[in-house]
PALUM-779466 format. One line per 4 residues: number of its first residue (from 1); their letters; for each residue x, y, z of N, C-alpha, C. Coordinates in nm, 4 decimals. Example, Ala and Ser with C-alpha at 12.3 -4.5 7.8 and 13.67 -1.06 7.14 Angstrom:
residues 2
1 = as = 1.3190/-0.5690/0.7800/1.2300/-0.4500/0.7800/1.3200/-0.3300/0.7800 | 1.2850/-0.2250/0.7080/1.3670/-0.1060/0.7140/1.2900/0.0030/0.7870
//
This chain:
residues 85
1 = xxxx = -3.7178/3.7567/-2.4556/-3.5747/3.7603/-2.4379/-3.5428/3.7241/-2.2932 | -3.4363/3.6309/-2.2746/-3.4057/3.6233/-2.1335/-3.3422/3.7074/-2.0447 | -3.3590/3.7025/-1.9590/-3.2831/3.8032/-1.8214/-3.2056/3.7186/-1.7215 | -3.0855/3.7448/-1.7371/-2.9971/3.6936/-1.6730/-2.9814/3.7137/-1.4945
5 = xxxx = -3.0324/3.6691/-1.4095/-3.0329/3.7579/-1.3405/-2.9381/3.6689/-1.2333 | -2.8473/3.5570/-1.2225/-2.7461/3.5129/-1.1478/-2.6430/3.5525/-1.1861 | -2.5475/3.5243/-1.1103/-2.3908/3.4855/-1.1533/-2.3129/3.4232/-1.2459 | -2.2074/3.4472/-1.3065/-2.1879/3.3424/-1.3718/-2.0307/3.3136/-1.3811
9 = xxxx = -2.0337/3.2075/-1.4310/-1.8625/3.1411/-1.4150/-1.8170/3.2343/-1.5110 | -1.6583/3.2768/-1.5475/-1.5701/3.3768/-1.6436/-1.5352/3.2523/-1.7179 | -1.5353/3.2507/-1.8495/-1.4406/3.1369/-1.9023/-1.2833/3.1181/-1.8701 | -1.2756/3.2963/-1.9151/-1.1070/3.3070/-1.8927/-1.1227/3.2529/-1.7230
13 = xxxx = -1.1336/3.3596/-1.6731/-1.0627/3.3280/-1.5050/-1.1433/3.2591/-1.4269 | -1.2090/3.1312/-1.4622/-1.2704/3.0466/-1.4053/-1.3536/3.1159/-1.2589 | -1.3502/3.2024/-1.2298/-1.4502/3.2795/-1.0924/-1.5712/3.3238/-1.1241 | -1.6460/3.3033/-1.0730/-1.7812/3.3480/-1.0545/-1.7890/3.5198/-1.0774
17 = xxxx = -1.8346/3.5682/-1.2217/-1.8731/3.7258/-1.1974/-2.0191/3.7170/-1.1645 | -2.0342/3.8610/-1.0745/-2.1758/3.9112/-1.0196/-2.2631/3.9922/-1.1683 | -2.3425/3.9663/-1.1897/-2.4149/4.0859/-1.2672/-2.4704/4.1952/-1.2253 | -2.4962/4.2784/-1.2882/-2.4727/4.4273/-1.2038/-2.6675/4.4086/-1.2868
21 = xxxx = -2.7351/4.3109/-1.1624/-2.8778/4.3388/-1.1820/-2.9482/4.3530/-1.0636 | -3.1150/4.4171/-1.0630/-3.1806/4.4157/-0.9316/-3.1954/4.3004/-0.8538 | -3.1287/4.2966/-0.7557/-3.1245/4.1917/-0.6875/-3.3173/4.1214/-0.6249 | -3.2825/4.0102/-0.6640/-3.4656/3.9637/-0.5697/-3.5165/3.8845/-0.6878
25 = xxxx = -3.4668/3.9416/-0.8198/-3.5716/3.8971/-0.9605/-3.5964/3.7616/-0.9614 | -3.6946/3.6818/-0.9404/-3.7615/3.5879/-0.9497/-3.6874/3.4948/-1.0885 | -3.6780/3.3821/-1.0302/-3.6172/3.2957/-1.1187/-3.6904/3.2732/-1.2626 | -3.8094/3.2661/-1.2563/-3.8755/3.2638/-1.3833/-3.9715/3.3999/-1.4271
29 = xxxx = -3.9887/3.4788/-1.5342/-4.0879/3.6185/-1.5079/-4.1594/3.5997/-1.6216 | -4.2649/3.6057/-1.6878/-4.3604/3.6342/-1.7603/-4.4470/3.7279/-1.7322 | -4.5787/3.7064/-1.8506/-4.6755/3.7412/-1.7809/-4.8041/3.6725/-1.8266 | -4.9439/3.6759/-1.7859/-5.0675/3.6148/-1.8577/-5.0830/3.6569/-1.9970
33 = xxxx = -5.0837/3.5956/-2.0516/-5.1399/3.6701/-2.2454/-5.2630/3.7114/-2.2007 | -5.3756/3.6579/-2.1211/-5.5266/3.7218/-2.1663/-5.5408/3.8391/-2.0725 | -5.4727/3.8398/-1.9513/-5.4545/3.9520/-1.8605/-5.3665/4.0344/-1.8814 | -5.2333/4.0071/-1.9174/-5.1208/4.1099/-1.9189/-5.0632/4.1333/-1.7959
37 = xxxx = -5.1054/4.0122/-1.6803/-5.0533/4.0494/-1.5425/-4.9109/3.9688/-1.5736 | -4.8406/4.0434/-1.4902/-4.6644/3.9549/-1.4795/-4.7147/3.8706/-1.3708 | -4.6250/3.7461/-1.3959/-4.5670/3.6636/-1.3203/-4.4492/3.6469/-1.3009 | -4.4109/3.5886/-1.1624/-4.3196/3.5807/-1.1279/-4.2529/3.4452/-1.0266
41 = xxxx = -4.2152/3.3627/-1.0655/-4.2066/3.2448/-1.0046/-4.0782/3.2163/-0.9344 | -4.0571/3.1859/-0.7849/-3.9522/3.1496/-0.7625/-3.9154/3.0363/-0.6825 | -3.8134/2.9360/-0.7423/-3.7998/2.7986/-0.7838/-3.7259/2.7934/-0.6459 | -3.7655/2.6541/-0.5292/-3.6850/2.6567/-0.4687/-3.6219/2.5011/-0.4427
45 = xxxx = -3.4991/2.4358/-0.3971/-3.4895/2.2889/-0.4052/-3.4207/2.3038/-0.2636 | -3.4549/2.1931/-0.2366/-3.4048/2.0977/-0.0525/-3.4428/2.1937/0.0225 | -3.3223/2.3007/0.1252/-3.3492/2.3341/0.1971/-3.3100/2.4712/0.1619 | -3.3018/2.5211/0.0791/-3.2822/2.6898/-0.0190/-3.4502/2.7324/0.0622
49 = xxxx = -3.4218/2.8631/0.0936/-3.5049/2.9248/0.1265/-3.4987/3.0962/0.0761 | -3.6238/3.1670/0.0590/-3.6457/3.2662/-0.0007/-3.6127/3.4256/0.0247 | -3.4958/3.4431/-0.0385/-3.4251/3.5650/0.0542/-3.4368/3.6549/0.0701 | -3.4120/3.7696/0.1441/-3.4865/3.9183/0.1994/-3.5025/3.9496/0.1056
53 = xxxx = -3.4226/3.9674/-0.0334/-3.4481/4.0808/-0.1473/-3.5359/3.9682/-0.2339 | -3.5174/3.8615/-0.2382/-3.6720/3.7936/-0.3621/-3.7629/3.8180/-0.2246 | -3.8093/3.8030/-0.0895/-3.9651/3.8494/-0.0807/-3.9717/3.9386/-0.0915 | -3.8890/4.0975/-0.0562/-3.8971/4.2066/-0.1218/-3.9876/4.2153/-0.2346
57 = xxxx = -3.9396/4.1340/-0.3667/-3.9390/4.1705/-0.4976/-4.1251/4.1148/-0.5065 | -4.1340/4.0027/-0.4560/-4.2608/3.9167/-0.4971/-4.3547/3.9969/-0.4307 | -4.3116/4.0568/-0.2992/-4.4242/4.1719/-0.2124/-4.4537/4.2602/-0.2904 | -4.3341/4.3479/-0.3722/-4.3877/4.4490/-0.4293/-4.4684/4.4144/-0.5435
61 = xxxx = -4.4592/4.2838/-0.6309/-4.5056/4.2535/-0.7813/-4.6865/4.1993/-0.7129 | -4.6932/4.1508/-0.5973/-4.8334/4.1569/-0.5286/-4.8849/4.2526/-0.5062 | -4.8377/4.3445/-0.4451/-4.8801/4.4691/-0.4131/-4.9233/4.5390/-0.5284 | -4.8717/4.5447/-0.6952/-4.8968/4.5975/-0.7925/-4.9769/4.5253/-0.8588
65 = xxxx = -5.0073/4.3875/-0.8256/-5.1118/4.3256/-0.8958/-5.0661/4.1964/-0.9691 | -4.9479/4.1855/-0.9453/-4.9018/4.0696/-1.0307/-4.9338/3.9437/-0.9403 | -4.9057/3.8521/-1.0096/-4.8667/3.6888/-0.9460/-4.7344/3.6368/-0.9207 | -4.7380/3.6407/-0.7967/-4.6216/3.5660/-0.7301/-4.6069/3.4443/-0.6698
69 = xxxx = -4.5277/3.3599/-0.6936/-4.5468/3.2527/-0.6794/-4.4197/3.1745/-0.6265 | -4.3739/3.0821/-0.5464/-4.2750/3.0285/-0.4789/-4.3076/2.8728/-0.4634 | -4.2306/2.7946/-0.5421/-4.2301/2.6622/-0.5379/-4.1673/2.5542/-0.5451 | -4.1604/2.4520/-0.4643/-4.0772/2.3754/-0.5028/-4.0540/2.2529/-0.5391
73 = xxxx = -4.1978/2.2100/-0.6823/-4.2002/2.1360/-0.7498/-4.3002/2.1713/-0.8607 | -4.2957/2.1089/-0.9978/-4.4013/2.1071/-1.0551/-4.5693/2.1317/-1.0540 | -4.6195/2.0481/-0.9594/-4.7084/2.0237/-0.9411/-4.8070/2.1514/-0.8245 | -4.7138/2.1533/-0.7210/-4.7152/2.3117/-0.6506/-4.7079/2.3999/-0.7642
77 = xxxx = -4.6320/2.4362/-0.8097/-4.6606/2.5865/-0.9106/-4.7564/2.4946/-1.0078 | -4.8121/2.3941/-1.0453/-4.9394/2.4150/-1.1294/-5.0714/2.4611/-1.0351 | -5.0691/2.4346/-0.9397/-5.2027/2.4262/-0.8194/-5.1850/2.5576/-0.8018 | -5.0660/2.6714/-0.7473/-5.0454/2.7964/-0.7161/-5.1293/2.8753/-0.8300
81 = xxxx = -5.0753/2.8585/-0.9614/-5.1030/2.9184/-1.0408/-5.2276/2.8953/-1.1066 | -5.3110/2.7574/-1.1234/-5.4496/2.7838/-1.1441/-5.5529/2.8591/-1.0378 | -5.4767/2.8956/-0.9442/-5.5615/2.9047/-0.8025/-5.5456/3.1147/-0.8130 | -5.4745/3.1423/-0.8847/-5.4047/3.3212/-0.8910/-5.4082/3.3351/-1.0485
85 = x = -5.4677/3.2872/-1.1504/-5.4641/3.3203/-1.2393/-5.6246/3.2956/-1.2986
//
């Protein structure tokens, strides 16, 4: 099931509502089927950089054992992730 974890436009009143979620959550989350470790991937483009509450979030999902991962193309998160999984 997905997790919404941005903003989103109102249809009615065309403004951006906030979702009332933990801020930091990694743009993409799974986890390994043969491990059961979560992953957690977060997608970045041009010059977007990774904000206090996502390294927060990816520190703590390392710290517990998961895979964290920050990338900003295809090919980077395939190399990240054969290299942590």
């Amino acid at each position: 099931m997905p997790n919404n974890s941005n903003a989103t436009r109102s249809l009615l009143s065309k403004f951006f509502r906030k979702n009332n979620v933990f801020k930091g959550v990694p743009d993409i989350i799974g986890f390994h089927k043969k491990t059961g470790r979560f992953i957690g991937v977060e997608i970045k483009t041009g010059s977007d950089r990774v904000s206090m509450e996502q390294a927060h979030f990816l520190t703590m999902l390392q710290q517990s054992g998961g895979v964290a991962i920050v990338c900003r193309d295809f090919d980077a998160f395939l190399a990240e992730y054969n290299a942590k999984c």
